[in-house]
C-alpha positions in Angstrom: -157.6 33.0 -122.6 -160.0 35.5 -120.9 -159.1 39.3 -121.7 -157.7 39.8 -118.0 -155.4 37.2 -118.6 -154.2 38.5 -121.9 -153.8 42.4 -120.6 -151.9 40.8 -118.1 -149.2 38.9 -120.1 -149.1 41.9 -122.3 -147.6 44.2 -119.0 -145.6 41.1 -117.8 -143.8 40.8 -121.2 -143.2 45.1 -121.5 -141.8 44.6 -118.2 -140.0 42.0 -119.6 -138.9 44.0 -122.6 -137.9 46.8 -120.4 -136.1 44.7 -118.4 -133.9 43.5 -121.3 -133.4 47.4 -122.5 -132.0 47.7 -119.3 -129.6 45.0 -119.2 -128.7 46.0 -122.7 -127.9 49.1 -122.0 -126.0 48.1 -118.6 -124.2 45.7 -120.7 -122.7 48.1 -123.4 -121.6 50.8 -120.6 -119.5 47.7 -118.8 -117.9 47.0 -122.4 -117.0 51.2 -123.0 -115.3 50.7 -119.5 -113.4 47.8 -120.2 -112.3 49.2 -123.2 -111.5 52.5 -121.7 -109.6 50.8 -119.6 -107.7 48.6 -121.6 -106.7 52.0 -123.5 -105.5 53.8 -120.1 -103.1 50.2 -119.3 -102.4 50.1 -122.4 -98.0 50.7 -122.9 -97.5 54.6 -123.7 -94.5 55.0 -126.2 -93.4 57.7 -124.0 -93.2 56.2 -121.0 -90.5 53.5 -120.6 -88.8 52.3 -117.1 -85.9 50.5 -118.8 -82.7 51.7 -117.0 -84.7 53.7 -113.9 -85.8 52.5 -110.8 -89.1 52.3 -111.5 -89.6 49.0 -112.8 -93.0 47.8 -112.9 -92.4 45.7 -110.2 -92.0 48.5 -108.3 -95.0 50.8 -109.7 -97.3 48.2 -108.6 -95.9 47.9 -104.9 -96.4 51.8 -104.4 -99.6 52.7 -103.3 -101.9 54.3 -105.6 -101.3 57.7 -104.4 -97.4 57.5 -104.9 -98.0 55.4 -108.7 -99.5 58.2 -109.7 -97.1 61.0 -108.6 -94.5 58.6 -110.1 -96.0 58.0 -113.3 -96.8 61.9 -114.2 -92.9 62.1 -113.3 -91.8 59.8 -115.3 -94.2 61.5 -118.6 -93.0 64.8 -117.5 -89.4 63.7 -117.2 -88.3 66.5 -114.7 -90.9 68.7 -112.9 -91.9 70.7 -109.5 -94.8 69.9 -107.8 -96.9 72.4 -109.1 -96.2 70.7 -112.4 -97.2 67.4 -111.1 -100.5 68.7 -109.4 -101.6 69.9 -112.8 -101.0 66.9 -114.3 -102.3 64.5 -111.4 -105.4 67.2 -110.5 -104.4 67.0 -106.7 -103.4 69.6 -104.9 -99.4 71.0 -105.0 -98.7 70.2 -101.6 -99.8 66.8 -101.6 -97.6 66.1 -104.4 -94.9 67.8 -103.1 -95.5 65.4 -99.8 -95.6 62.3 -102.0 -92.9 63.4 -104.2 -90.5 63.7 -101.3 -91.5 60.1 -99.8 -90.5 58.5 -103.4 -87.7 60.4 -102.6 -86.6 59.1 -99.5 -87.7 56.0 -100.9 -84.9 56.5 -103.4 -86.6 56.2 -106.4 -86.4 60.1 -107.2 -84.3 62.3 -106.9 -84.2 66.5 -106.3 -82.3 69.7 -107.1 -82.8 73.6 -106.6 -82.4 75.3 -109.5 -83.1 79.0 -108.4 -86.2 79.3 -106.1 -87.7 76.3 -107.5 -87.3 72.5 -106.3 -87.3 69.5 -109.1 -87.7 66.2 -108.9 -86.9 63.4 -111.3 -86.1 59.7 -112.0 -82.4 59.3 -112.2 -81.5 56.3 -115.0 -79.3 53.9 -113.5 
């Protein structure tokens, strides 16, 4: 095989080589996020449904917004929704909006205790 020929095999199979480091690397970030997200739907100890009206049936109809107000609730067990946004990372009046649509909803409930509003999941 003529030199030309050879220096260009040699680049094809770096590229090549490359390539593969690329995918490699592609490939392991895919299987951290997998399991990273196996751990995150993974059952917490801490946070059962039995008894409330928050089955999982119904976590899964909300929208993601509301699941996610829900679900800090239900770790936090009572809370106002300055609580909540600290826990969720949104803002206190958007939790305070969705907090009051689960409650209409029925699926929390409220009190005033002082100046402050609570919300939490009444067991049935």
């Amino acid at each position: 095989m003529p030199e030309s020929g050879q220096t260009a095999l040699v680049k094809l199979l770096e590229e090549l080589n490359e390539n593969i480091k690329s995918i490699g690397a592609k490939l392991d970030r895919i299987v951290s996020l997998q399991e990273a997200l196996r751990e995150a739907l993974a059952p917490r100890e801490k946070t059962t449904f039995e008894g409330l009206p928050l089955d999982v049936a119904t976590l899964l109809s909300l929208p993601d917004h509301l699941r996610k107000t829900a679900l800090a609730l239900a770790e936090l067990g009572e809370a106002t929704a300055t609580e909540i946004s600290k826990k969720t990372g949104r803002v206190r009046a958007a939790e305070s909006d969705y907090l009051n649509q689960l409650v209409a909803k029925g699926y929390v409930k409220k009190k005033r205790r002082g100046h402050g509003v609570y919300f939490y999941i009444e067991a049935h």
